[in-house]
C-alpha positions, 0 to 999 in steps of 0.5 A: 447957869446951865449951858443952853446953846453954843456956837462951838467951833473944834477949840472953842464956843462962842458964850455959852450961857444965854439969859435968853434963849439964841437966835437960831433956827431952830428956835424959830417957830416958822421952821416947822411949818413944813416938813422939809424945813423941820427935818433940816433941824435934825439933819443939821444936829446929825451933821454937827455931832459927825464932826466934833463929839462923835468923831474926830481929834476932840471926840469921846472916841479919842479923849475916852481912849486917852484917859483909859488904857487903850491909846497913847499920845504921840510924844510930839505933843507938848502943848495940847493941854486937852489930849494931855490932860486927858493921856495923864489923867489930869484935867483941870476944870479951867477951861482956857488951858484949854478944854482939859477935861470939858471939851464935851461939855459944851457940845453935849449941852448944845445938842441937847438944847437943840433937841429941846427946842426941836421937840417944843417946836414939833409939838406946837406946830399943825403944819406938818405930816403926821408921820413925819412929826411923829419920826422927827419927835423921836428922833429928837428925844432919841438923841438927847437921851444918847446926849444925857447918857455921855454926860452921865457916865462922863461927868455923873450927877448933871443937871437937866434941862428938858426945856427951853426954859431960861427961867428954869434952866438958869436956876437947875442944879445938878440932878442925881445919876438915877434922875438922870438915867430915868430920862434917859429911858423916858426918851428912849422908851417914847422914842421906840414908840414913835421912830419908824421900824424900817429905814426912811429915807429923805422925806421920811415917808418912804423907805431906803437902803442908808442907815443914817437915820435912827429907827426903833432899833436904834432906840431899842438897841440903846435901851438895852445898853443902858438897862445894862449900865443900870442893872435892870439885866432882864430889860437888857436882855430882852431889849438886845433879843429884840434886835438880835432876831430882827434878822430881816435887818441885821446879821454879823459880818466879817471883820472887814464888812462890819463898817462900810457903808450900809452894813448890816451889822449897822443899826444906826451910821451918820453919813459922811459930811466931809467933803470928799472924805469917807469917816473923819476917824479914819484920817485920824487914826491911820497912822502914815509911813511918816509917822504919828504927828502932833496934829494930824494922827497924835494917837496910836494903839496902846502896848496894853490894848495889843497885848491884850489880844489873843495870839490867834485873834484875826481882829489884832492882825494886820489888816484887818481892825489893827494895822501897823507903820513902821517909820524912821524914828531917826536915821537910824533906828526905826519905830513901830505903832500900831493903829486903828483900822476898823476904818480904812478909806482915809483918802480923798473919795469924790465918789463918797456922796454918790448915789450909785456904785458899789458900797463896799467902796464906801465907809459911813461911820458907825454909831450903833452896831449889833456885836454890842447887842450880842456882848450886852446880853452876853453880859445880862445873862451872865448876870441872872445865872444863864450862863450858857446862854451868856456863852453862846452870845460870847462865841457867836462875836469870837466866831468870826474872830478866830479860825478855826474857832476857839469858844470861851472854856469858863463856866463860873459866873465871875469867870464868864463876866471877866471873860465878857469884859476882856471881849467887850476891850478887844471888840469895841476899841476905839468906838465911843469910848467904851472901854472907859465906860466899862472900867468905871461901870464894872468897878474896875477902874481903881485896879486898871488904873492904878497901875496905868496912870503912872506910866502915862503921867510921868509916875504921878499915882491914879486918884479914883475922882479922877473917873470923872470930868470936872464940870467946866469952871469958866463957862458955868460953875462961876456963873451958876450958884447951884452948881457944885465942882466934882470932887478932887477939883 
């Protein structure tokens, strides 16, 4: 059976296959009845993701990082199966060890089932606000398309569910990657129509200054990223010149402007929930003068991530999105590891969920932001032989990265793509796992982690299934006759 709902805590879901659909609030006809009521539904979906899948020690950013070559696990970790599955690239479809390479499944399917039972319920119901039903209903399919594009290029062929349906839903096997990607670009094309152009604020009927809602930018901007991950390059390009000419709303920053709170690199953040805390990421990954630890900060950069920077690139330099602790290692020998610092509030804050004082105070954490827009196009027209214009998006993100500046000097396609790559690894680290996706979608994985894998996993060699997740066998491969394992598990 495929997974429906889960009540899913950090470690671990109460049952996650239901005959029947839960009780739940969102399942209740009654909570769309008013607006307010309704747009709790989607609030409370935004609130769950900040904490677990997008964000945090078991999110996509940490697991994708680990099973790549962008971070290493602290080895004081002994026993966390799921961060070592992970760091050795050697999960186990046996989800009580625990977690080791499903952790996202279940979370991923729940949010999807959320946004199911959120879109049924919004098109049943005649009580609310027009335009706060039509924004609601593109949220709702804007974000089970961003749900189904992980589990795709996580674990490829996923069954779909776009129902509530358990007579239907029980019986799903899996469906191809391009079914999949056609859904995706459905909801998403649907949602660009329906979601407001301009930031909405808590009624969904007048404007504001917070980012933490999703707009048609959003939309746009995640179809372009997708058209990429398909080869449609015309539609990527078109999709990312969409939003990068919006400049009404979105501009590059400097490197230490790009991630606070209402930045206008930012086109769509989710805002803190935390208490008293700016971004889960960055308590997570500011590694403290006491040194990486087995269950507060457990990862730090890789030696390969660093060296992979250029000697002058400011992106690498302390301060800025990398920092350094330097720690006793023993009483006498001291060690060195160098972190993540896109994110640098990572102590209490009570002033987080005010509503005034100066924002450069404050972080939200980023979900979608322009640099990628410049680096997809960047990469489309590459593709289609444009590359002077693929140059010019490559520089305007080394713009602010170097100074003075230092333009890319190729001028042969495969150069130019080898380029845009080696870009996307040095600009994009540690957001939403894009390094491991890019490996996998370019065909690069093999080579990268062949040379990898064996450093990581005690010198055990890098097998090409191991690109994809296996699909969790207690939860739902025992359950569900139509469903098949990924190979190699």
């Amino acid at each position: 059976m495929i997974v429906l709902f889960s009540t899913c805590l950090m470690m671990g879901c109460k049952k996650l296959v239901e005959s029947d659909p839960p009780s739940d609030s969102v399942t209740d006809v009654t909570v769309y009845s008013s607006d307010a009521t309704a747009i709790s539904v989607l609030n409370g979906i935004y609130s769950t993701a900040n904490n677990f899948t997008f964000q945090g020690a078991g999110s996509i950013n940490v697991l994708a990082g680990l099973d790549a070559d962008e971070l290493t696990l602290y080895n004081g970790v002994t026993s966390d199966y799921t961060k070592l599955g992970h760091y050795r690239n050697q999960l186990s479809q046996i989800v009580n060890k625990p977690f080791s390479g499903a952790e996202n499944w279940p979370f991923l399917y729940s949010f999807i089932f959320k946004c199911n039972a959120a879109i049924e319920g919004l098109y049943g119901s005649e009580h609310l606000t027009p335009a706060v039903k039509q924004q609601l209903l593109g949220e709702a399919q804007f974000f089970r398309a961003l749900n189904y594009f992980y589990l795709v290029n996580l674990f490829g062929d996923v069954p779909l569910p776009i129902t509530t349906d358990p007579e239907i839903n029980t019986k799903l096997a899996r469906s191809s990657r391009e079914k999949v990607y056609e859904q995706i670009i459905a909801d998403l094309q649907q949602a660009e129509e329906k979601l407001s152009a301009d930031y909405l604020n808590e009624t969904l009927l007048g404007t504001s200054q917070e980012r933490t809602r999703p707009t048609k930018w959003a939309a746009t901007a995640l179809l372009a990223r997708v058209y990429l991950y398909t080869k449609a390059w015309g539609k990527a390009e078109e999709k990312a010149t969409s939003v990068i000419n919006n400049k009404s709303f979105f501009e590059l920053l400097p490197l230490n402007s790009v991630f606070l709170k209402n930045s206008r690199e930012a086109i769509w953040q989710l805002q803190p929930t935390a208490i008293n805390f700016n971004t889960v990421d960055a308590q997570l990954f500011i590694i403290p003068q006491t040194g990486p630890s087995v269950f507060f900060n457990p990862v730090f950069l890789s030696d390969t991530l660093i060296n992979s920077f250029e000697p002058d690139d400011l992106r690498a330099k302390n301060g800025n999105w990398i920092n350094t602790t330097i720690y006793k290692l023993t009483p006498t020998l001291n060690d060195t590891v160098a972190y993540a610092y896109k994110y640098k509030l990572n102590l209490p804050d009570a002033s987080i969920t005010a509503t005034t004082g100066p924002a450069n105070m404050k972080e939200y954490f980023m979900m979608l932001r322009l640099g990628e827009q410049y680096l997809i196009r960047a990469e489309a027209r590459a593709q289609q032989g444009n590359l002077m214009g693929a140059k010019e998006d490559l520089n305007s993100i080394r713009k602010r990265a170097f100074s003075p500046e230092k333009p890319v000097t190729v001028n042969d396609k495969d150069g130019l793509l080898a380029a845009i790559l080696h870009e996307r690894q040095v600009e994009l680290f540690t957001e939403h796992g894009h390094r491991w996706l890019d490996l996998k979608r370019t065909g690069k994985v093999d080579e990268v982690m062949k040379g990898i894998t064996p450093f990581k996993a005690n010198g055990a060699p890098w097998q090409s299934y191991q690109q994809w997740y296996p699909l969790p066998l207690t939860i739902d491969l025992q359950r569900a006759p139509n469903l098949v394992q990924n190979e190699g598990y």
